[in-house]
N, C-alpha and C positions, 0 to 999 in steps of 0.2 A: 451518428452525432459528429458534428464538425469540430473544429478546434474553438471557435467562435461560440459556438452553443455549452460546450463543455465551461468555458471559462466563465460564461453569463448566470451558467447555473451556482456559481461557486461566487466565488467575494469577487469585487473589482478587480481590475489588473492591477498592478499600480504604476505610481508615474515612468520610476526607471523605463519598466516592461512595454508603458505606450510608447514613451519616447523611442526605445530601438525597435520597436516594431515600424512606428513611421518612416525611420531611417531605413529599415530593412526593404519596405515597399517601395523606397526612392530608388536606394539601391538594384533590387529586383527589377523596378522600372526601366533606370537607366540601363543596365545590362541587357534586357528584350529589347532596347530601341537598337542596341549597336548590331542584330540579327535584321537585316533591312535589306528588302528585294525592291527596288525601283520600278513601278508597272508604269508610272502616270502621273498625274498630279500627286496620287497621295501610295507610301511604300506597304508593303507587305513589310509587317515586323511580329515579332511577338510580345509584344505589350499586352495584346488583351489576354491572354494566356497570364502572365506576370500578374495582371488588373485583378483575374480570379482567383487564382493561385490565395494572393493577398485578403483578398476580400473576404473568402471561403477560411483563411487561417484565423483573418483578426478582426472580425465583423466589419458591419458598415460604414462604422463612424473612425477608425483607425484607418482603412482606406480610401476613404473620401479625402481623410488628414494628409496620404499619404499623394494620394493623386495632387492635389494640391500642393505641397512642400516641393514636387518634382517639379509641376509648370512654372511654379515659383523660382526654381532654379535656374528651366531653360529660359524662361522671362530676363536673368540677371547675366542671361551670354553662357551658362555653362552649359558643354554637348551633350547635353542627357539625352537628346530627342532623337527620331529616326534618321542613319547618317550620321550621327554628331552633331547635327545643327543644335544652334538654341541661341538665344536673343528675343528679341518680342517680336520681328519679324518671321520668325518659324512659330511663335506661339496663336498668332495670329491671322495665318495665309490661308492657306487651302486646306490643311487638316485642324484648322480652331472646331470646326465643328465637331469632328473625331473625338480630337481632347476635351472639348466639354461633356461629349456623350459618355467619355469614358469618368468622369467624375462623378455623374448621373450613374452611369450603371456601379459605381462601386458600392455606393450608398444601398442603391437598391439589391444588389450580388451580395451583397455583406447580410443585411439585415436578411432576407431570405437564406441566406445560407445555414443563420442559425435554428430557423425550421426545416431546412430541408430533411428529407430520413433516406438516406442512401447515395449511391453516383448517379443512379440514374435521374433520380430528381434535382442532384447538381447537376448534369449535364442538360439537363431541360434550364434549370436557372440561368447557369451560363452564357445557355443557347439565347434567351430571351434579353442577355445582357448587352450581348451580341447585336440585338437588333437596336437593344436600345442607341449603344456608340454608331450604329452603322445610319439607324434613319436620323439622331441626329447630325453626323458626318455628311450625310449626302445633304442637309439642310442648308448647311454651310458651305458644303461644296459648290451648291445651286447658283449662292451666290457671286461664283465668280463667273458661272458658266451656267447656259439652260440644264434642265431641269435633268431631260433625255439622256445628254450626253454625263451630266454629271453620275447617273443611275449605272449607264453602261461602264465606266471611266472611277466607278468610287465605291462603286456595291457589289456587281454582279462578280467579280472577280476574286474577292474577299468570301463568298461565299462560299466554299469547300474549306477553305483555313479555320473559318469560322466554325465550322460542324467541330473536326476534327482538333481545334484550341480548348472547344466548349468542352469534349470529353478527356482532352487530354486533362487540362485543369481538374475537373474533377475525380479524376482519379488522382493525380498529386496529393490534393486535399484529402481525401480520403486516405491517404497512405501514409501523409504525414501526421494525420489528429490522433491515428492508432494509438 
């Protein structure tokens, strides 16, 4: 049972507890973006680790909240994003499509999270959250560049962080609902 499932079976959270759970997500967020490997158009960070971490502690609809509050932020010029960037020009370039898949997969990482029964079936969640940020990433990616290169250049490279984010999260999660 996750932290998410525990709290769903029980009374609502309440407002205080949403409110710094969102903050806590922003926070979490912006800290995995300042972890940032420069390959190409788009960096190697730990956001999506951070993304499930999140999703897995405070369901779907708290992380959706929380992804959003953070684009919100780098939108308004603050360096939350990978690097430090942030303004509507980093929200917008070559990883918009990342950031939007990563909004998408919270909702969906969350709400599954509170059926998952184990890490192993977090780590499959994860995994599948994973592709969600990643095939909407490379959709968006496509658009500044073909298709090919944007696959070779936005995906394939991401894919061992990917495996290896999907179970590290899940076991977080797991360690922390205990």
């Amino acid at each position: 049972m996750t932290a998410a499932s525990s709290r769903r079976s029980s009374s609502p959270a309440s407002l205080p507890f949403q409110a710094a759970a969102v903050v806590a997500g922003v926070v979490a967020l912006a800290a995995a973006s300042r972890v940032s490997i420069p390959i190409g158009p788009v960096p190697i960070t730990l956001q999506t680790y951070a993304l499930f971490v999140v999703a897995g502690l405070f369901g779907g609809r708290l992380a959706l909240m929380a992804v959003i509050a953070w684009l919100a932020c780098a939108a308004f010029g603050l360096p939350v994003l990978a690097g430090g960037a942030g303004g509507w020009q980093a929200v917008v370039g070559h990883t918009a499509g990342f950031l939007a898949g990563m909004a998408a997969a919270a909702w969906v990482c969350g709400q599954g999270a509170q059926k998952a029964k184990g890490w192993v079936a977090l780590t499959a969640l994860f995994a599948a959250g994973h592709v969600i940020v990643l095939a909407v990433g490379w959709a968006g990616l496509a658009s500044f560049m073909s298709p090919g290169p944007a696959f070779e250049s936005g995906i394939l490279p991401f894919l061992p962080g990917a495996a290896i984010k999907s179970l590290a999260a899940a076991l977080t999660v797991r360690l922390l609902s205990r």
